[in-house]
One Martini backbone bead per residue (centre of mass of N, CA, C, O) as a GRO file, in nm:
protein
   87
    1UNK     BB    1   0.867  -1.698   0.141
    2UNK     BB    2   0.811  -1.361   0.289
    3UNK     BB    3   0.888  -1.196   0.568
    4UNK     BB    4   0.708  -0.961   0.721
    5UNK     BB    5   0.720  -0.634   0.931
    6UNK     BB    6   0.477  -0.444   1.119
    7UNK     BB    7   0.296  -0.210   1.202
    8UNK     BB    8   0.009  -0.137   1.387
    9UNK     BB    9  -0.290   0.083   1.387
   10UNK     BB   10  -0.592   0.142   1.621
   11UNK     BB   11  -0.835   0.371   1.469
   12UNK     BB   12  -1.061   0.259   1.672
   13UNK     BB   13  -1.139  -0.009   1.446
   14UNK     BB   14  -0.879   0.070   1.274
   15UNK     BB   15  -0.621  -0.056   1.040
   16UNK     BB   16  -0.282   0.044   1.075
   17UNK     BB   17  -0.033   0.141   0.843
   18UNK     BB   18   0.319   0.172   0.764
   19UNK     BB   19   0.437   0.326   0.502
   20UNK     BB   20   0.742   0.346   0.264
   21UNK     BB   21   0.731   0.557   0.003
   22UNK     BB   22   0.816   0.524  -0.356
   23UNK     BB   23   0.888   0.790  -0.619
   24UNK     BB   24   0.885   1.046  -0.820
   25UNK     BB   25   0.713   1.229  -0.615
   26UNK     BB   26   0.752   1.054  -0.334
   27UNK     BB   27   0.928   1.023   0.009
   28UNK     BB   28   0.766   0.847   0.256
   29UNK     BB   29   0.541   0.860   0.530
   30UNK     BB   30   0.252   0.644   0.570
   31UNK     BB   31  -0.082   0.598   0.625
   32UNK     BB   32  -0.291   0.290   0.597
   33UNK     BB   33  -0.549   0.144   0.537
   34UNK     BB   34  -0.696  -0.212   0.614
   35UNK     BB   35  -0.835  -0.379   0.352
   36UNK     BB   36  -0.971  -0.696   0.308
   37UNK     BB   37  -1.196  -0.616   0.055
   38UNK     BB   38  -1.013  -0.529  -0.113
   39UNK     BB   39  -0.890  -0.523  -0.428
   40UNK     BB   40  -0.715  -0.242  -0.396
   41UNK     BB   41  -0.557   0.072  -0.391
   42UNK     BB   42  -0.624   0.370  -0.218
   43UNK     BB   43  -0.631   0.714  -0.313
   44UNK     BB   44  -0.720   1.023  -0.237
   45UNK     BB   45  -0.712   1.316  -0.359
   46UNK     BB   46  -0.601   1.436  -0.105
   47UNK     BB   47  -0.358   1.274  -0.101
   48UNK     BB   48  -0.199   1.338  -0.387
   49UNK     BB   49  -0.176   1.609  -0.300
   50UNK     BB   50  -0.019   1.541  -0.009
   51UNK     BB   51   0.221   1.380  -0.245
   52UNK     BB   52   0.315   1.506  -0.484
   53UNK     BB   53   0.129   1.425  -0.705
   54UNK     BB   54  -0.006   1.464  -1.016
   55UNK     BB   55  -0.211   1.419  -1.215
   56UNK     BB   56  -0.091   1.388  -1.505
   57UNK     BB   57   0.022   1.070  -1.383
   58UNK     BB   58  -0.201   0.982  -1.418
   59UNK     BB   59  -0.465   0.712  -1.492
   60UNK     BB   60  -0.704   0.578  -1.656
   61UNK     BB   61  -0.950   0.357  -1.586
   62UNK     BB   62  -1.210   0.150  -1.663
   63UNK     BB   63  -1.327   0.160  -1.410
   64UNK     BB   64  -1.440   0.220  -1.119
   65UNK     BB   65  -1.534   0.307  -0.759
   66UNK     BB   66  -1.703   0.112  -0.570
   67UNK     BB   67  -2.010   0.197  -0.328
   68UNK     BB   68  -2.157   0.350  -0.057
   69UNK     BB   69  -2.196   0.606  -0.213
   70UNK     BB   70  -2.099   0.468  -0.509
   71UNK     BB   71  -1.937   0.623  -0.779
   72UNK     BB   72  -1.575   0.667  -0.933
   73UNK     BB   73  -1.356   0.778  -1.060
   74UNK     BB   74  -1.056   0.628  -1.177
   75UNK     BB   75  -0.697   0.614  -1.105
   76UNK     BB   76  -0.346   0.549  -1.208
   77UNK     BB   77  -0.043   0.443  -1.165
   78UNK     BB   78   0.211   0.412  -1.388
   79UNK     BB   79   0.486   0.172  -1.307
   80UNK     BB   80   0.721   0.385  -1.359
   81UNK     BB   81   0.700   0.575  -1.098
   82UNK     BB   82   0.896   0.383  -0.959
   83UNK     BB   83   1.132   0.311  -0.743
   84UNK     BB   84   1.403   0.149  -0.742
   85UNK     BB   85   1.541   0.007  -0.502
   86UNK     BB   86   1.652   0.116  -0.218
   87UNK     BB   87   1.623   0.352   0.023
   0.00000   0.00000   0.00000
């Protein structure tokens, strides 16, 4: 098992982490909300748009991301999409 050391800020009574995304489109610092009921992590349109991820380079996915809201249509990044090796 492997050791993570992480700082959290709580915006309101929402838990967030920093992490630095490196990716073929983006690299740098971002916050994320810790949801520990999600199934995976996901970005809104507006976060893709903020982090110069091109929508072409995202792929459909077989099921939808469903809330309290309803459902919507999800994409995902695809594996290849990630820079190996230290930052």
């Amino acid at each position: 098992m492997r050791r993570v050391d992480f700082a959290v800020a709580l915006i309101g009574e929402a838990p967030y982490v920093a992490v630095h995304l490196r990716s073929v489109h983006f690299g740098g610092l971002a916050w994320m909300l810790v949801d520990t009921g999600a199934s995976r992590t996901t970005l809104l349109d507006r976060d893709v748009a903020f982090l110069s991820i091109p929508p072409a380079a995202l792929e459909p996915t077989m099921l939808p991301i469903v809330g309290v809201g309803g459902s919507v249509r999800s994409l995902r990044a695809p594996r290849n999409c990630t820079r190996n090796g230290p930052p």
